[in-house]
C-alpha positions in Angstrom: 108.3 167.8 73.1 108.2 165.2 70.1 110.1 163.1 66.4 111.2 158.9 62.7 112.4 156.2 60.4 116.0 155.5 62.7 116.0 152.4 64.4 118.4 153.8 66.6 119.8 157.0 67.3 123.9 157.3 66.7 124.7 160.0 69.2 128.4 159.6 69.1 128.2 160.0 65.0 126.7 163.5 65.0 127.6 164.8 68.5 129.8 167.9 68.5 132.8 165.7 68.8 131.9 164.6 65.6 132.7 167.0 63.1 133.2 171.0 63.1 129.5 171.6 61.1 128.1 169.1 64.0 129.9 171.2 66.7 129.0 174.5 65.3 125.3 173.4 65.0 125.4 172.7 68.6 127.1 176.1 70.1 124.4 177.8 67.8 122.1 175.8 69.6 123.9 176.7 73.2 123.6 180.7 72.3 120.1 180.2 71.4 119.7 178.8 75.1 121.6 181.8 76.7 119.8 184.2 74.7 115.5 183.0 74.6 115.3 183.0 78.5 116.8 187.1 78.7 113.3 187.8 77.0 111.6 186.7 80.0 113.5 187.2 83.0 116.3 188.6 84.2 120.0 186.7 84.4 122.4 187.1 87.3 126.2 185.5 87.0 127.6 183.4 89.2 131.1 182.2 87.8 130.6 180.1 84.7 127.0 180.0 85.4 123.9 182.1 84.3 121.0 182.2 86.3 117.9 183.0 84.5 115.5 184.6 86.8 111.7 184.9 85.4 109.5 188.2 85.4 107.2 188.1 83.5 104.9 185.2 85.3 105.9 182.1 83.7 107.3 178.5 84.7 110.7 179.1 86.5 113.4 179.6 85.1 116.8 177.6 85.9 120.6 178.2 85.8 123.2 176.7 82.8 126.5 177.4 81.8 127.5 180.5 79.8 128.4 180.0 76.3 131.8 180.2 76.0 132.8 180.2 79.9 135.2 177.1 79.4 137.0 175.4 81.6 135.6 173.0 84.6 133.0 174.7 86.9 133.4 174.4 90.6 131.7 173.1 93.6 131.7 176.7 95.2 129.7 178.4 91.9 127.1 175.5 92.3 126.7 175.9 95.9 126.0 179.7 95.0 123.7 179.3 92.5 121.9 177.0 94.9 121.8 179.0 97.5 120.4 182.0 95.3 117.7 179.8 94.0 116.8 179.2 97.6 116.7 182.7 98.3 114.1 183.6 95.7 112.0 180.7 96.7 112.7 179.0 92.6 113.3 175.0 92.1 117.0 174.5 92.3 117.4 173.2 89.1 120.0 173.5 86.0 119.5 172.3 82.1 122.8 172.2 79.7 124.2 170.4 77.1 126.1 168.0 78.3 128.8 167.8 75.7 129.9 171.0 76.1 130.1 170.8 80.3 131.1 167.1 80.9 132.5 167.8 84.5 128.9 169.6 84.9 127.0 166.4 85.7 129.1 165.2 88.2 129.5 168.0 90.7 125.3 168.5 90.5 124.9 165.0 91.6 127.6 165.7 94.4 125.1 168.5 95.2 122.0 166.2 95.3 120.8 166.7 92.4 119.4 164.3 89.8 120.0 164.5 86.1 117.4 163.5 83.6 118.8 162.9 79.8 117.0 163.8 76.7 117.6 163.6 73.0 118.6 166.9 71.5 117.4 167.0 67.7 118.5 170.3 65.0 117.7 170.5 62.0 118.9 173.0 59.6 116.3 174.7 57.2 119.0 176.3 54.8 119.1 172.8 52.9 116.0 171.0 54.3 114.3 169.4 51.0 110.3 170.4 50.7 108.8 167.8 53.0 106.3 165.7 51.8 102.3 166.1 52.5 101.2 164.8 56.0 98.6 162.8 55.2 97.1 163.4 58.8 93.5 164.4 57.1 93.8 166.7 59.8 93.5 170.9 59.3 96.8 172.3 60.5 96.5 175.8 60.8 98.9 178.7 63.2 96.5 179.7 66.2 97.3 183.7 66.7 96.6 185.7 70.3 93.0 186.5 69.9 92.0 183.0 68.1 89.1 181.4 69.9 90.8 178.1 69.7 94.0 179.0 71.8 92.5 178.0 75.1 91.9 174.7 73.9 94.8 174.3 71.8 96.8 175.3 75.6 94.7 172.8 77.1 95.4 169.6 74.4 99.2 170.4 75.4 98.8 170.2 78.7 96.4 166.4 78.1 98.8 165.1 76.3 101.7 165.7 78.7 99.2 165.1 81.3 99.4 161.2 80.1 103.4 160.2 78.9 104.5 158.4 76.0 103.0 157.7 72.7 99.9 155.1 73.3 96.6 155.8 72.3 94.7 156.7 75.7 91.1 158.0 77.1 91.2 161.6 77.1 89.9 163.5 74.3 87.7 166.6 73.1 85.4 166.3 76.1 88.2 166.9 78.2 89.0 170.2 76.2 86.2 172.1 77.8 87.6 172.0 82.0 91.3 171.9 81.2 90.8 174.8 79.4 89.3 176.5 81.9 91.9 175.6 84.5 94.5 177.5 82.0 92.5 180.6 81.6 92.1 180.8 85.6 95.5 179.4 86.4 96.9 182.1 84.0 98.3 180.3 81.5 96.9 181.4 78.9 97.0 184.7 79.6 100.8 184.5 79.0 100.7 182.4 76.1 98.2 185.2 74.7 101.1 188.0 75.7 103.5 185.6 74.0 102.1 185.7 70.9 101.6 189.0 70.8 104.9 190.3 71.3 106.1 187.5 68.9 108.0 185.4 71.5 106.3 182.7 70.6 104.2 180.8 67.9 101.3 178.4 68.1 99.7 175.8 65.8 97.4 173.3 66.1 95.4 170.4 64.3 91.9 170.4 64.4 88.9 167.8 64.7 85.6 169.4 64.2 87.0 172.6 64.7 88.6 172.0 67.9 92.1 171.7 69.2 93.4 167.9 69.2 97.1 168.5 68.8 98.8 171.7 69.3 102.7 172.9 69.8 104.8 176.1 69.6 108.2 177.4 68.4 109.9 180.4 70.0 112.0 182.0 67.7 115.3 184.2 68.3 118.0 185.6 65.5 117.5 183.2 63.3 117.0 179.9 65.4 114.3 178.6 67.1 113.3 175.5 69.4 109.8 173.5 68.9 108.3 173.3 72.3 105.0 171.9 74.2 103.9 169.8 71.0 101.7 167.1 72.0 98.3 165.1 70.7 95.1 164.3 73.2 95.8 160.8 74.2 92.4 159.6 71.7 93.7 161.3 69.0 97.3 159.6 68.9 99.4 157.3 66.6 97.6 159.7 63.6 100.5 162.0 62.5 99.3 164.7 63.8 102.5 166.3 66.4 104.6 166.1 63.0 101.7 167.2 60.9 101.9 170.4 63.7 105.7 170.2 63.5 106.1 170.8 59.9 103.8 173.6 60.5 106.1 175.7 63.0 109.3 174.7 60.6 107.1 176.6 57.9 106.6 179.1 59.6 110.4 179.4 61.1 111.7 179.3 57.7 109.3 181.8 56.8 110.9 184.1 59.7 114.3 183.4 58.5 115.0 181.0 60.9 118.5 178.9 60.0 118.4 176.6 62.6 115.6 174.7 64.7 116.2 172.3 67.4 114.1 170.7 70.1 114.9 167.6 73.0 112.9 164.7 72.9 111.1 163.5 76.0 112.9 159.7 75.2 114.7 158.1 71.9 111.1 156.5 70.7 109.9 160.4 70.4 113.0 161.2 69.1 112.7 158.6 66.2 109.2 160.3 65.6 111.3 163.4 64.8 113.5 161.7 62.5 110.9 161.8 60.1 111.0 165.2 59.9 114.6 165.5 59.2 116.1 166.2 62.5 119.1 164.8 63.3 120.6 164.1 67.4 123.6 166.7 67.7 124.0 165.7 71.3 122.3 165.5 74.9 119.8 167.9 76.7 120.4 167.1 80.4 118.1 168.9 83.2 119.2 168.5 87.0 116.7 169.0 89.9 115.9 168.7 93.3 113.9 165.6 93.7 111.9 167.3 96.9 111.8 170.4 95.1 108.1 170.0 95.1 
């Protein structure tokens, strides 16, 4: 979900082939990805492959490699997690990085398949200078399980989403009201309630007038954690306000002695966004799916 002052973004200089600190950053990144979705769900192996089934009522999970597997994957261990995905009635779908499984790509797309690419920003807090005040004019402040903002603060996620990319748009606080009410019926806010509870998760949001205009999350785990679902009501854009609610969940992952925090970018103009912040690409988050999974 979101990220700054590059012009362009030099994925070959800081991918793992780049140097050992780049590649280490990276597999952190990987075990982070093996380990967040086992708090969830349930994982079944098939060869090289994980498959992360959910339990506890979320978004679907999905199948990667595991950390460590090596060597090139085979058409037979796809066609089984594929087939086990049709079983339990999931989207067939698959999300690694691809510069640690370059064969990976082209046996999905073999399997029909397609791949979607997306920026994948770290940033390490161990020597992350203080960053400088937002400037949003905008209250930033950690929304906790029984806040009476969260079900607004779920709802400006999913309106922002709701309308791609970064223009300013139509949608706003009178929207707040009914999507908001679609989460709490739907569930969804329900389990981001759980979430927070059990410390899975962690919420902030900027406010207007007391209500939710931007909000995201970071899910932390041993000492890494990735930045998920920020996003800004479409009226309330080109403001600051997803780094001003970025640089709010790095406070409070360095705070949990978190090390390492990462995040993909929907596209390389969001990434740039996220350069401000001091994140850096380390390589490519690459999601495969069924196009008529839906």
């Amino acid at each position: 979900m979101t990220a700054r002052q590059q012009d362009t973004l030099d994925h070959d200089a800081a991918s793992p082939r780049g140097s050992d600190g780049a590649r280490a950053l990276v597999e952190r990144v990987d075990r982070y990805c093996d380990a967040a979705p086992r708090l969830g769900g349930r994982a079944e192996e098939f060869g090289p492959f994980t498959l992360f089934v959910r339990e506890d009522g979320g978004a679907p999970y999905y199948a990667r490699p595991r950390p460590g597997a090596g060597g090139q994957p085979a058409a037979a261990d796809v066609a089984a997690v594929l087939e086990r995905q049709r079983e339990l009635g999931v989207p067939q779908a698959f999300e690694w990085i691809g510069e640690l499984a370059p064969g990976l790509r082209g046996l999905l797309e073999q399997a029909g398949l397609t791949v979607s690419e997306h920026p994948l920003l770290a940033l390490s807090l161990t020597d992350r200078p203080a960053p400088a005040p937002s400037g949003s004019g905008y209250p930033v402040r950690l929304v906790d399980a029984d806040a009476p903002e969260l079900a607004e603060a779920v709802a400006a996620q999913y309106l922002g989403f709701g309308a791609p990319g970064t223009a300013v748009g139509d949608a706003g606080t009178g929207e707040l009201a009914a999507e908001a009410g679609a989460r709490e019926a739907d569930g969804t806010v329900g389990r981001a309630r759980a979430r927070l509870r059990s410390g899975a998760t962690v919420f902030a949001a900027a406010l207007h007038e007391g209500r939710p205009v931007a909000a995201g999350q970071h899910n932390p785990v041993d000492g890494a954690s990735e930045i998920v679902g920020v996003a800004t009501l479409p009226a309330h854009r080109r403001r600051g306000l997803g780094l001003a609610v970025t640089e709010a969940l790095l406070a409070d992952a360095a705070a949990r002695g978190a090390r390492t925090v990462f995040l993909s970018a929907s596209d390389d103009d969001v990434a740039r966004i996220y350069a401000s912040a001091g994140f850096r690409p380390v390589g490519t988050a690459l999601v495969a799916e069924r196009e008529d999974a839906g």
